[in-house]
C-alpha positions as CSV (number, residue, x, y, z in Angstrom):
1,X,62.5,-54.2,236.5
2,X,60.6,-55.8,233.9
3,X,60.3,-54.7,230.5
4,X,56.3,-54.0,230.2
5,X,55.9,-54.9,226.5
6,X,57.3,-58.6,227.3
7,X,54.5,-58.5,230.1
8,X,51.8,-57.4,227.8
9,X,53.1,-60.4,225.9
10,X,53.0,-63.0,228.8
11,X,49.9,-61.6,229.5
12,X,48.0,-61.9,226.0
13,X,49.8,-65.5,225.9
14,X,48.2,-66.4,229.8
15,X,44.8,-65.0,227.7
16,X,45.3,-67.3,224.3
17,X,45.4,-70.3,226.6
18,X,43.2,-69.7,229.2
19,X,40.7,-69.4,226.2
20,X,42.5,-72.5,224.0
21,X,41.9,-74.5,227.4
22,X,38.2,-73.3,227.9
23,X,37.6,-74.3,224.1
24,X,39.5,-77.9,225.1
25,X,37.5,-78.7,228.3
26,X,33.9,-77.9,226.5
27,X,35.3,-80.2,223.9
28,X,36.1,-82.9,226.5
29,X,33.2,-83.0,227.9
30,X,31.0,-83.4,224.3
31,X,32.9,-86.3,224.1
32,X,32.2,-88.0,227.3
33,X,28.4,-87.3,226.7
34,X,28.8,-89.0,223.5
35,X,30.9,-91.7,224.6
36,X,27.8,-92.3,227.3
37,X,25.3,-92.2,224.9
38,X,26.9,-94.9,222.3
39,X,27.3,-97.1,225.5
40,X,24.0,-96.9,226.5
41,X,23.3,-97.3,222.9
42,X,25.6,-100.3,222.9
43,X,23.8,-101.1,225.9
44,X,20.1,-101.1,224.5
45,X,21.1,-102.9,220.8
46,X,22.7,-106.0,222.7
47,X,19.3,-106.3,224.9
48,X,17.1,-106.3,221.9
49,X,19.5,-108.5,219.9
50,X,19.4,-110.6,222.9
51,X,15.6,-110.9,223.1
52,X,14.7,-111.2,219.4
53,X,17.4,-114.0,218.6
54,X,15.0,-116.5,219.2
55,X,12.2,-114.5,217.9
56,X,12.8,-114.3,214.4
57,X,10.6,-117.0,213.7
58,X,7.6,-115.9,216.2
59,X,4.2,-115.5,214.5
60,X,3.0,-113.2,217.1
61,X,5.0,-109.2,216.9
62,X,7.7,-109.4,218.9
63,X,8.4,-106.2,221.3
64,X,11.4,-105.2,223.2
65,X,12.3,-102.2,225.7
66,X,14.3,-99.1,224.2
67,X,14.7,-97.1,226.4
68,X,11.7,-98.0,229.1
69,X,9.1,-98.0,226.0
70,X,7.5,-100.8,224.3
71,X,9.3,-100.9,220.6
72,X,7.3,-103.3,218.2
73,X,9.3,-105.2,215.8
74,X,8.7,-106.5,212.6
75,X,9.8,-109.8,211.9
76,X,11.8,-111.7,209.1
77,X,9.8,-113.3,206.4
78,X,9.8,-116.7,206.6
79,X,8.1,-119.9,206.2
80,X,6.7,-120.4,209.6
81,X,5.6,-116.4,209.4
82,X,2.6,-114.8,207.6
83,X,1.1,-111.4,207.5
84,X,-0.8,-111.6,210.7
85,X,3.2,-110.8,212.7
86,X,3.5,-107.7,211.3
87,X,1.9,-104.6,213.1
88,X,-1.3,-103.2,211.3
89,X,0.4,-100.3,210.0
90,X,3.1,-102.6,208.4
91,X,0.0,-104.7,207.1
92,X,-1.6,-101.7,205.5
93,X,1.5,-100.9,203.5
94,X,2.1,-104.5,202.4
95,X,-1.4,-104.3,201.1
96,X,-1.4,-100.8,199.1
97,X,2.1,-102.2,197.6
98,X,0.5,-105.5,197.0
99,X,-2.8,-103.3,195.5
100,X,-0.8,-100.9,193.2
101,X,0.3,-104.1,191.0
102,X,3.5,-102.3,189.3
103,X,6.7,-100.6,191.9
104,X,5.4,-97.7,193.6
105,X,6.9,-95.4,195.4
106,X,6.9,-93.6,198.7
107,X,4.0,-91.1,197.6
108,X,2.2,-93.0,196.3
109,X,1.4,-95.1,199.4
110,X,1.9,-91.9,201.9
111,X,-0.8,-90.3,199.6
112,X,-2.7,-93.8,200.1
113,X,-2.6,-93.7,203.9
114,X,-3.5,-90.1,203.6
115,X,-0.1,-88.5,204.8
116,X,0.6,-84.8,204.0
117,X,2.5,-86.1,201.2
118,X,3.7,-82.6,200.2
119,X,5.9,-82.5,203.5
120,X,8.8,-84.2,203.6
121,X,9.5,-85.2,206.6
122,X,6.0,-86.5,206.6
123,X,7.2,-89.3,204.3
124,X,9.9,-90.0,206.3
125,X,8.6,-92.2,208.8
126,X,7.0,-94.0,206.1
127,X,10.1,-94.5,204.0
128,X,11.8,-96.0,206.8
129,X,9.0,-98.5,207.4
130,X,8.9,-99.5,203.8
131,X,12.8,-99.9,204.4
132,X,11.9,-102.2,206.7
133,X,9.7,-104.2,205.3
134,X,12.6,-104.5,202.6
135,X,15.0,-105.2,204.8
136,X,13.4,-108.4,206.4
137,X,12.0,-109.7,202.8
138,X,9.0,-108.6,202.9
139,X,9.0,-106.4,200.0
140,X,11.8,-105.6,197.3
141,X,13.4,-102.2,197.1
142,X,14.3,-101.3,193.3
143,X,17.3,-99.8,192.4
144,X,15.7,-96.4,191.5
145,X,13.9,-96.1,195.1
146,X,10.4,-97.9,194.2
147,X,8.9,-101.1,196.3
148,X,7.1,-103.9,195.1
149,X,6.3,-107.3,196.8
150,X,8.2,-110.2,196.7
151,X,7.3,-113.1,194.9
């Protein structure tokens, strides 16, 4: 016969993994949905890459599908490109940067555009932008977080 305490033990062990596998296959599968996701993301960046390679120097915004919506994009600054390619939102910003004469930060032109400047993740949206507009030399981002144009 078998002892019954070295059965409690088999038992509690059978219990510990049945649990540790539970744990390992939710686990598993998190990563398979995030595996699909960063292909589709994959997926979605080489398109638009694809599409605004030869847009760069467009006058007219360039747009490209994300996920079955229309994204506008904002284009690089460049010779062949004035204001009239960015959206009208982008526009505005350029122009209260432009406007305020010294740096100015994200506040200041949220509390320009009449955002609820005292929430956060109201000013958000309108950092990124102004990020943007950095990025692709339309305006310079200062070291301690303000904008001005470029020269």
């Amino acid at each position: 016969m078998m002892d019954p305490e070295v059965l409690e033990r088999i038992a509690a062990r059978r219990a510990e993994l049945d649990e540790l596998e539970e744990h390992l296959v939710k686990q598993l599968d998190e990563v398979k949905a995030e595996r699909d996701e960063l292909a589709v993301a994959e997926r979605v960046l080489t398109r638009m890459s694809e599409r605004t390679g030869g847009e760069r120097d467009a006058v007219a915004p360039a747009s490209a599908q994300v996920g079955g919506r229309a994204m506008l994009l904002v284009p690089h600054r460049g010779d062949s490109v004035d204001e009239t390619a960015l959206p009208d939102d982008y526009r505005r910003i350029l122009a209260i940067v432009r406007a305020a004469g010294d740096p100015v930060q994200v506040r200041a032109v949220g509390e320009e555009l009449g955002l609820q400047v005292e929430v956060r993740g109201k000013l958000e949206p309108l950092r990124a932008k102004l990020v943007k507009l950095a990025d692709r030399g339309w305006l310079h981002k200062r070291g301690d977080g303000k904008f001005t144009t470029r020269l």
